[in-house]
C-alpha positions as CSV (number, residue, x, y, z in Angstrom):
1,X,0.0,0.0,0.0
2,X,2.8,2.5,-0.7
3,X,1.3,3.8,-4.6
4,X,2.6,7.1,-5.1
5,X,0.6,10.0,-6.9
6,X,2.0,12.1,-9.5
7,X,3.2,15.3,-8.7
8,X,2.8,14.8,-4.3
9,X,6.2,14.3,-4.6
10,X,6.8,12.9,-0.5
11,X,4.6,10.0,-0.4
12,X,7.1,7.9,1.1
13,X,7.3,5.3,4.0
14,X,9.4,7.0,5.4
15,X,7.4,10.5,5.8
16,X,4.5,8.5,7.4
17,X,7.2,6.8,10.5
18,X,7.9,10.6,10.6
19,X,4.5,11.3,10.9
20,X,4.4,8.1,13.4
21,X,7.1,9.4,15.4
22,X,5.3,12.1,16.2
23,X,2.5,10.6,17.5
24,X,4.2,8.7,19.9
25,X,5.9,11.9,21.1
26,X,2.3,13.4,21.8
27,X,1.3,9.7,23.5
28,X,0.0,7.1,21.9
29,X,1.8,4.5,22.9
30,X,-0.2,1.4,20.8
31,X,2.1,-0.2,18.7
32,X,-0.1,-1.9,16.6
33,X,-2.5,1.5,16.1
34,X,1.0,3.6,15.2
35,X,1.5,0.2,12.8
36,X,-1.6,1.0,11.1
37,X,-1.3,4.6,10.2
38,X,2.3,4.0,9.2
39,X,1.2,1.3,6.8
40,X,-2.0,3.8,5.2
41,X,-1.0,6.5,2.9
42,X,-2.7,9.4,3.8
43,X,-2.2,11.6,1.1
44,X,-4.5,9.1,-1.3
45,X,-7.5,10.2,1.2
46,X,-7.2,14.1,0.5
47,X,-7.5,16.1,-2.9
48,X,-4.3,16.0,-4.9
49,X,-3.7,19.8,-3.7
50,X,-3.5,19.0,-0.3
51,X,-1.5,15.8,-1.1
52,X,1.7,17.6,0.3
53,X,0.2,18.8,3.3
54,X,-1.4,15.0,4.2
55,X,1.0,14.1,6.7
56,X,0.5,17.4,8.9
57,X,-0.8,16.9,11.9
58,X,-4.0,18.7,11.5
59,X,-7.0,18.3,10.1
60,X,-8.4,19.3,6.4
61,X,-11.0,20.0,4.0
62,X,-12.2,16.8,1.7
63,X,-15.8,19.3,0.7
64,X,-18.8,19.1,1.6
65,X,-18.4,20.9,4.6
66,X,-16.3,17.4,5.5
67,X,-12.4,16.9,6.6
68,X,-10.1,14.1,7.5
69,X,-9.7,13.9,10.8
70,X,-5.8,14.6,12.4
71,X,-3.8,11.9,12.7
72,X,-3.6,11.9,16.4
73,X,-7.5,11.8,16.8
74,X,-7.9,9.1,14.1
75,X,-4.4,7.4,16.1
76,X,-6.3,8.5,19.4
77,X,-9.6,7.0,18.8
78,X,-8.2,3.7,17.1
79,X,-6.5,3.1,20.4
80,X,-8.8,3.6,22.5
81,X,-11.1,1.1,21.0
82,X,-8.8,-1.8,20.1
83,X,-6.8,-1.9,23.5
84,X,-10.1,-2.6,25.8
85,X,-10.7,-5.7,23.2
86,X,-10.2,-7.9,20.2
87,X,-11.6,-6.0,16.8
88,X,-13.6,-8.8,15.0
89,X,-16.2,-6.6,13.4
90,X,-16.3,-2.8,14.0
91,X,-18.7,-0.1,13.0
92,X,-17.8,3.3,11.7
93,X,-20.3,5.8,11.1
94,X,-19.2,8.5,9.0
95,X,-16.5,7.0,6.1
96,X,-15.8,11.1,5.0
97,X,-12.5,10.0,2.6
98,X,-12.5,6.5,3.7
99,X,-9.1,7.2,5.6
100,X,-10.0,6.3,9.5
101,X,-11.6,3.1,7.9
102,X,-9.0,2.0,6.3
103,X,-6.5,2.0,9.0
104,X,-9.4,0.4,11.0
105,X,-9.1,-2.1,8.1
106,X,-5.1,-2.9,9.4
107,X,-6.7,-4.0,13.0
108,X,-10.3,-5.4,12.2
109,X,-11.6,-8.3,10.4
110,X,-13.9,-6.6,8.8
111,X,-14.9,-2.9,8.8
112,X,-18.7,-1.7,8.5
113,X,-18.7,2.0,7.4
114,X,-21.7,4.4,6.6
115,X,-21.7,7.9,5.2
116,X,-24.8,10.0,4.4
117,X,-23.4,12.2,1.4
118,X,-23.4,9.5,-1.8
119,X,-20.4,11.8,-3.6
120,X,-18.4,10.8,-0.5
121,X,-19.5,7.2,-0.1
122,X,-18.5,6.7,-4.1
123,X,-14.9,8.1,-4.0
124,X,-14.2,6.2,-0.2
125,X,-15.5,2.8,-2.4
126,X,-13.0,3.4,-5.0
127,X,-10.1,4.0,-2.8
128,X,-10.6,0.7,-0.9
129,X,-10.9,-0.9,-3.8
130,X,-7.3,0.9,-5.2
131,X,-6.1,-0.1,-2.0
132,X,-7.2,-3.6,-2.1
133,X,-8.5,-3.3,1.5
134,X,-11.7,-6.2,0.4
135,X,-12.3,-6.2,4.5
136,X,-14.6,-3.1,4.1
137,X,-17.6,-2.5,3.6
138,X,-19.2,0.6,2.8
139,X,-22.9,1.6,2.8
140,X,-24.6,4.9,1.9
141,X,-27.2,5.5,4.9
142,X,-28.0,7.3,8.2
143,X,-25.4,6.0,10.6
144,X,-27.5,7.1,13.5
145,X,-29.8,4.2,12.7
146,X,-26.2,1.7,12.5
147,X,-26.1,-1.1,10.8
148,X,-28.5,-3.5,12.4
149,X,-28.3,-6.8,9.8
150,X,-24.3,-6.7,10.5
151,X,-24.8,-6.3,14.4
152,X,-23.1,-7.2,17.0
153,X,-20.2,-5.3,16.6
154,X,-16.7,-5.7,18.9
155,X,-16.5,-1.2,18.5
156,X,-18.5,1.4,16.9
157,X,-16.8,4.3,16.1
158,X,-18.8,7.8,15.4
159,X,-16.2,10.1,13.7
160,X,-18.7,13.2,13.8
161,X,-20.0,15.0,16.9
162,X,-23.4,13.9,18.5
163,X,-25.4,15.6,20.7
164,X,-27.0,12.3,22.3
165,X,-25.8,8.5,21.3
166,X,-28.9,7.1,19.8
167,X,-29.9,4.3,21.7
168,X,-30.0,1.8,19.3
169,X,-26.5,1.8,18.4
170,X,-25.5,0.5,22.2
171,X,-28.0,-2.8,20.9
172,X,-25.6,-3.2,18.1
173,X,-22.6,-3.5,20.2
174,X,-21.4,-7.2,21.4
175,X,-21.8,-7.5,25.2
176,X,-18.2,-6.1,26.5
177,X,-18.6,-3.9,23.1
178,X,-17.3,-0.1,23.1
179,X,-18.5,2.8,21.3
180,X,-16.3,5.8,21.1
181,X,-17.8,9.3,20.0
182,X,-17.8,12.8,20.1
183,X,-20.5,14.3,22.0
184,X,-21.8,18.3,22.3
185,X,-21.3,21.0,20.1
186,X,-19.5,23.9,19.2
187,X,-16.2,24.1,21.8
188,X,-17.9,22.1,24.3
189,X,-17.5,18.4,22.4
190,X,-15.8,15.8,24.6
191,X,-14.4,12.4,23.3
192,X,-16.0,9.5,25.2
193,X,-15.8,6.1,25.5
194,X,-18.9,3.9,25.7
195,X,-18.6,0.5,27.2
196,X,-21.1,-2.5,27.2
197,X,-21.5,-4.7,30.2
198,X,-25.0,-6.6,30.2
199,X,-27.6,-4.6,30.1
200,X,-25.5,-1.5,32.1
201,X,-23.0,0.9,29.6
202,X,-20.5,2.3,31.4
203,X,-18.2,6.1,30.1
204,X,-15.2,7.5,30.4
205,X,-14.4,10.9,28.9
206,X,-10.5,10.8,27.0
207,X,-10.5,15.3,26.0
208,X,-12.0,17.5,24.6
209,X,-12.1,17.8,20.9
210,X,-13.9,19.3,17.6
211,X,-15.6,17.6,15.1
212,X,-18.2,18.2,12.4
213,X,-22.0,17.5,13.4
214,X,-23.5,14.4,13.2
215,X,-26.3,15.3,10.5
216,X,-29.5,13.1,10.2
217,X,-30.8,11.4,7.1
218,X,-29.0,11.1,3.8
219,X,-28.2,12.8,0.5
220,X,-26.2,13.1,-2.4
């Protein structure tokens, strides 16, 4: 999985273990996440103008009123889920480019994804394909509603910011399942961590971060 684009120009192994190295400087510690990011090239997942600023920590802009997440949130999250248990099946709702799937794709058997905007859901398909990542599985829908007829999942990952976690989407998770998501608006979103036990569901909060709205319904 190391294709190169023309023109990007630093599309390299070696500037993703850079990218990598900083990562670990800022904490995240789980081998096997930094493993993943290092083996996805991230500049395939933004518009070829933005290829050379891909492996910035940072956010950026993918249209639609949609970005790519950092690395250290998509490093952040991917942690947090896949050291509290094994990642047999995993949700994602909202695929954006496809990228925090496809590192998902490194750690999980197979990866459910959802996105409500068609335009994004189309170009995310033909990435996985170009990167031969045949574990995932992308669906054009309301993630709000999950992904019932693959359920029960090992982790469902929401990648935009809710203001509640519907309740249906705890049902979907296998018993000891987590569910990682940002919740609130505006400045005051905080990064939580969702645990299953029984019939009980258990939180942590990891920080505080900012992420898009999680939007209802579906569109092109």
């Amino acid at each position: 999985m190391t294709g190169t684009r023309q023109g990007a120009g630093m599309t390299s192994l070696r500037t993703r273990e850079r990218l990598v190295a900083r990562l670990w400087e800022q904490g995240i510690r789980d081998e096997l996440t930094l493993a993943a990011l290092s083996a996805v090239p991230r500049h395939l997942f933004v518009d070829e103008a933005l290829a050379t600023r891909a492996y910035e920590d940072s956010a950026l802009p993918i249209g639609h009123g949609q970005t790519i997440s950092q690395p250290y949130i998509v490093a952040r999250m991917t942690a947090a889920v896949r050291s509290t248990g094994a990642l047999t099946k995993v949700l994602e709702i909202g695929t954006g480019s496809g990228y925090q799937a496809a590192v998902l794709a490194q750690l999980a058997g197979q990866v459910c994804t959802m996105e409500r905007l068609a335009s994004l859901a189309r170009v995310a398909r033909r990435r996985f394909q170009t990167l031969r990542l045949f574990n995932i599985n992308c669906r054009h829908g309301d993630g709000r509603e999950g992904w019932p007829d693959e359920a029960p999942f090992d982790a469902i990952m929401i990648t935009a910011a809710a203001r509640a976690v519907p309740e249906s989407l705890f049902l979907q998770l296998k018993d000891g399942g987590r569910l990682i998501v940002p919740v609130g608006a505006g400045d005051g979103q905080e990064l939580l961590l969702y645990r299953r036990q029984g019939a009980h569901v258990n939180f942590e909060r990891l920080e505080t971060v900012h992420f898009v709205p999680l939007l209802p319904g579906e569109t092109e």
